[in-house]
C-alpha positions as CSV (number, residue, x, y, z in Angstrom):
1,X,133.6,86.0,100.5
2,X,132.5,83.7,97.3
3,X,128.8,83.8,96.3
4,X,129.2,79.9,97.0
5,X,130.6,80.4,100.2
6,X,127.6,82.8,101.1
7,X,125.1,80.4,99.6
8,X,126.0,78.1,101.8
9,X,126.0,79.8,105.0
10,X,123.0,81.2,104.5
11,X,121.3,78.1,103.7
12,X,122.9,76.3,107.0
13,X,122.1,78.8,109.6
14,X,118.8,78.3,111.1
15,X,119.1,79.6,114.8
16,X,115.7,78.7,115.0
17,X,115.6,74.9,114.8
18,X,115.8,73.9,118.7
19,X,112.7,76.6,119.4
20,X,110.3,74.8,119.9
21,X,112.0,72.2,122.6
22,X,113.9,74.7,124.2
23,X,110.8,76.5,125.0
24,X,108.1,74.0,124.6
25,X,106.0,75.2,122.2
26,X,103.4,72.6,120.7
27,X,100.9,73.2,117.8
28,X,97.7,73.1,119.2
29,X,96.4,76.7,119.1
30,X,94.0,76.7,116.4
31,X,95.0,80.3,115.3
32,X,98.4,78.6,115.0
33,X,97.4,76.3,113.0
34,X,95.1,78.5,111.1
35,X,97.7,80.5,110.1
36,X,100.3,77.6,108.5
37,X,97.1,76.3,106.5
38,X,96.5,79.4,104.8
39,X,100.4,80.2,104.2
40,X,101.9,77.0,103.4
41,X,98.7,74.3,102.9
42,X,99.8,70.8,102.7
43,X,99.5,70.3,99.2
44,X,102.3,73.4,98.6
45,X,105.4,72.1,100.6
46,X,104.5,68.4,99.9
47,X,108.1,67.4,98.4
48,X,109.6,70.9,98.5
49,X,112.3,71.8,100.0
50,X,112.1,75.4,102.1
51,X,114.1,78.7,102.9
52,X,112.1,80.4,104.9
53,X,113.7,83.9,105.4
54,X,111.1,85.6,107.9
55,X,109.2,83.6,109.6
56,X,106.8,84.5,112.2
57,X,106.2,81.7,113.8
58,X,108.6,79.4,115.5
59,X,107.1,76.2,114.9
60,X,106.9,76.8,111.2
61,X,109.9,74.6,110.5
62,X,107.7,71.5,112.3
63,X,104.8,72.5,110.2
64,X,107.0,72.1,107.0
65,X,108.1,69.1,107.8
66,X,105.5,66.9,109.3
67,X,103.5,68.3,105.8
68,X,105.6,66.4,103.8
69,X,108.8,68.9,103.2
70,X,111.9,67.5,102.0
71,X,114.3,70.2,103.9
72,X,112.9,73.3,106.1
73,X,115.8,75.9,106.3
74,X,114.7,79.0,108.2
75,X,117.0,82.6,108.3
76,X,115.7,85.7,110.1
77,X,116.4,88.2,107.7
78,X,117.3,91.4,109.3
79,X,119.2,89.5,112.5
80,X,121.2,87.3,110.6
81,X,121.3,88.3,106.9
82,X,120.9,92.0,106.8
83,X,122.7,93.3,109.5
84,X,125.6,90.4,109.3
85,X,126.3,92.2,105.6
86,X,124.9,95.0,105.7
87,X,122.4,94.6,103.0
88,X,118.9,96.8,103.1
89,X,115.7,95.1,103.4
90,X,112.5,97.0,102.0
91,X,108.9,95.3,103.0
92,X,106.3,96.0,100.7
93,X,102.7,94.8,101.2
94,X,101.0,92.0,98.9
95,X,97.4,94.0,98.8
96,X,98.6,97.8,98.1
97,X,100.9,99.9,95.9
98,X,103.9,102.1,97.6
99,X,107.3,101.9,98.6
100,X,106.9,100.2,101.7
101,X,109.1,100.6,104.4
102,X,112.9,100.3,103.9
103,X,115.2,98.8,106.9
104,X,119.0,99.8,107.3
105,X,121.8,100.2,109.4
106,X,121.0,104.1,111.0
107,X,122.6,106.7,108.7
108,X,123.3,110.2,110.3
109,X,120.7,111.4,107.8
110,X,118.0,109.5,108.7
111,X,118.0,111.7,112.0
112,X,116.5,114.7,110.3
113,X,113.5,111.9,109.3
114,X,111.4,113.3,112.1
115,X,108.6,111.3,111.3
116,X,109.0,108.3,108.7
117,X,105.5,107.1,108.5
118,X,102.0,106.8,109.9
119,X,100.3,103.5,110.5
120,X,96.7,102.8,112.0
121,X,94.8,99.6,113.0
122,X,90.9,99.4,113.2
123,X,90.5,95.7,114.3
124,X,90.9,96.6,118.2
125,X,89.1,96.7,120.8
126,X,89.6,98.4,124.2
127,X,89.0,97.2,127.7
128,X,88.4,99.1,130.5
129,X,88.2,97.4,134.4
130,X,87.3,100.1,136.3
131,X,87.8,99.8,140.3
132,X,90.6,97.3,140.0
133,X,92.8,96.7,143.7
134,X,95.6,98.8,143.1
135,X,97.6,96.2,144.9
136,X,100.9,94.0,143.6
137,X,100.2,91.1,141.2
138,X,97.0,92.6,139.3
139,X,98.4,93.5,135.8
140,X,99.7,89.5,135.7
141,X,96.6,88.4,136.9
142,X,94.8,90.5,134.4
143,X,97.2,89.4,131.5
144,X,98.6,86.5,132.3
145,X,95.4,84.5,131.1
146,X,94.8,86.4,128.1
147,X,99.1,85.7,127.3
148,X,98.2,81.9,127.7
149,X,95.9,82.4,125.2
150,X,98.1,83.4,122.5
151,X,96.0,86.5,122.8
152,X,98.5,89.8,121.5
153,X,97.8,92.9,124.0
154,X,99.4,95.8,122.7
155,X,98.4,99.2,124.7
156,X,98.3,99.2,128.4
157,X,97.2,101.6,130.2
158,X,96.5,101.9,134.6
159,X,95.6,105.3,135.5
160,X,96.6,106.8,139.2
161,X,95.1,105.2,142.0
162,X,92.3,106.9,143.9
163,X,91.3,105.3,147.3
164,X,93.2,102.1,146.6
165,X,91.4,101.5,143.3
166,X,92.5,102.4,139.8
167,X,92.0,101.6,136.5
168,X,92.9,99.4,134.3
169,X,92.9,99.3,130.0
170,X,94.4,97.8,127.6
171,X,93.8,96.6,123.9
172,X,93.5,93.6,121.7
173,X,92.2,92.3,117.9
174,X,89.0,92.4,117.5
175,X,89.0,88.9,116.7
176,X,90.2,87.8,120.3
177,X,87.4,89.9,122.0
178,X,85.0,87.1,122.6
179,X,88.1,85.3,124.3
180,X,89.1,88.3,126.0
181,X,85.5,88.7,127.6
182,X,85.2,85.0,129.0
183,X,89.1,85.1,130.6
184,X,88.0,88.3,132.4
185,X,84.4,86.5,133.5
186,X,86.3,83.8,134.5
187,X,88.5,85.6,136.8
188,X,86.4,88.5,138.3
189,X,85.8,86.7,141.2
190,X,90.3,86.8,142.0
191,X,90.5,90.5,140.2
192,X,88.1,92.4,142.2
193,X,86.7,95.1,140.0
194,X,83.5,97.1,139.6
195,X,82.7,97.4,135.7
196,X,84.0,95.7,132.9
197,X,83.8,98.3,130.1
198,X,84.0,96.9,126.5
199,X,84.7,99.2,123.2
200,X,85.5,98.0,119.8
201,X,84.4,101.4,117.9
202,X,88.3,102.7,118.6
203,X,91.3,102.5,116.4
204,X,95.1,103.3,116.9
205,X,97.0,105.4,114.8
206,X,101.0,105.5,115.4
207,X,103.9,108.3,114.5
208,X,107.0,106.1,113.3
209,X,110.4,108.0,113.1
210,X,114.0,107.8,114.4
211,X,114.1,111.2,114.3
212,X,111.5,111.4,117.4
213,X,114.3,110.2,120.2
214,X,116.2,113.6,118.8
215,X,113.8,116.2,118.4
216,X,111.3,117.4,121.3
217,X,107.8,118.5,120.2
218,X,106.5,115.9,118.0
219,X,103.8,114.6,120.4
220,X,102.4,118.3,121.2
221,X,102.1,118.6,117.7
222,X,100.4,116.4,116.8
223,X,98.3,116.8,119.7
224,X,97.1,120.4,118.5
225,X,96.7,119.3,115.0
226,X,93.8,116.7,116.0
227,X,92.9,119.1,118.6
228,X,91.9,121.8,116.5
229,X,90.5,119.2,114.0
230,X,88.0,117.9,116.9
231,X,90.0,114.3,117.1
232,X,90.1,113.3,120.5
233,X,92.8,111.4,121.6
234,X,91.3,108.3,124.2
235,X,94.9,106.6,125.5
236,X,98.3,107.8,124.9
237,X,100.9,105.2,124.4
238,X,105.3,106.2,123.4
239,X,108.1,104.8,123.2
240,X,111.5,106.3,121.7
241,X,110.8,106.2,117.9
242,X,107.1,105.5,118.1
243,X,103.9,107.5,119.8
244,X,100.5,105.7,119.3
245,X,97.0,107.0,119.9
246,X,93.9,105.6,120.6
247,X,90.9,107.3,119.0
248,X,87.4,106.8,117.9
249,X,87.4,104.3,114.7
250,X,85.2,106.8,112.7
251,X,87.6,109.5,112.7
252,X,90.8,107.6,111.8
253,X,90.9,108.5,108.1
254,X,90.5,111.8,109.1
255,X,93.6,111.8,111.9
256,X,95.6,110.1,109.1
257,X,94.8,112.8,106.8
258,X,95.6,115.2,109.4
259,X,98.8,113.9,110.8
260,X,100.4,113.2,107.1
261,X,99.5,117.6,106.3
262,X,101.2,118.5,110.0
263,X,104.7,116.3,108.9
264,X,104.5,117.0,105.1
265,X,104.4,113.4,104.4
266,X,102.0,114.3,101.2
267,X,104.8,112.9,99.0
């Protein structure tokens, strides 16, 4: 394939563009909208013509536009670019120094990667419904109010039921918390509970490796390493190439320090 030829396919695909009427999304979040002022402001696409190779956001292409944007072209990098021709993509922060983190096809290799990185967020807070109906239908009526928000839930937690009652925790920004607060008020008197519990002095720190789905033993140790470093571990959350904790926000330097010396990721 000619450079020209692959030019120009890039630059026409945009699998994107019917988004927002297929699935009726509308700009009126103010967080949405938030978010296009401070990455593209008016005044920066006003006559401009756009490849937008990541985007985030699905209406982005409307935002463009309606702003004054000659042409918005938008190409999800790794679906359609990277992995049509196998070219690597390495995403490096704007703020900080380092190598970032480098995205490829799998390599037999990049199995002995046990763990690849380490990454923790302190902007979360943690909510707790304790007595919650363990009965069909409560997780959606929990989080089904707080997804119309455009609020983003990430852990989730319901612990065994006792007596019919469990339960129930999840976390979100600390931005959203206010938000998060009045959706629960306004539906305590549909989700039955007996204490709302509210902490935003928690943080999670995650394990990121392929290598994790082949080798047994990485959560245990890193279990015993905070262990014997007094780090207690609040919520446990895995999946196949990732195993998050929840732990107080204080000690999170500390875990990171910690969890780097127990995988050698010093260099």
């Amino acid at each position: 394939m000619s450079m020209k030829q692959f030019n120009e396919e890039l630059l026409s695909t945009d699998w994107r563009r019917n988004r927002p009427q297929k699935f009726g999304f509308r700009m009126t979040d103010q967080k949405t909208i938030h978010k296009h002022q401070r990455l593209l402001p008016p005044e920066l696409v006003k006559g401009k013509t756009i490849l937008d190779i990541g985007s985030y956001i699905s209406q982005t292409g409307d935002w463009c536009l309606n702003h004054g944007a000659t042409k918005y072209t938008g190409v999800e990098i790794i679906k359609e670019f990277a992995n049509k021709y196998n070219v690597p993509v390495r995403v490096l922060s704007s703020f900080n120094e380092g190598s970032g983190t480098l995205i490829t096809l799998e390599e037999e290799s990049m199995e002995n990667a046990l763990i690849s990185g380490i990454a923790f967020q302190k902007d979360q807070v943690k909510f707790t419904l304790h007595g919650v109906g363990d009965i069909p239908g409560t997780a959606f009526k929990i989080l089904g109010p707080i997804s119309d928000a455009e609020v983003e839930v990430d852990v989730i937690v319901q612990n065994v039921s006792v007596d019919g009652k469990t339960d129930f925790t999840f976390t979100v920004p600390y931005e959203d918390q206010e938000t998060v607060i009045k959706i629960i008020d306004s539906i305590k008197d549909e989700v039955k509970f007996k204490q709302m519990m509210v902490d935003s002095d928690i943080a999670k720190v995650s394990l990121v490796g392929v290598g994790m789905r082949s080798q047994a033993g990485v959560a245990s140790r890193a279990f015993k390493a905070l262990s014997e470093n007094e780090v207690n571990i609040q919520i446990i959350c895995t999946s196949e190439i990732k195993l998050t904790m929840v732990i107080d926000k204080n000690l999170t330097d500390k875990a990171v320090k910690i969890l780097h010396e127990e995988f050698d990721l010093e260099n």
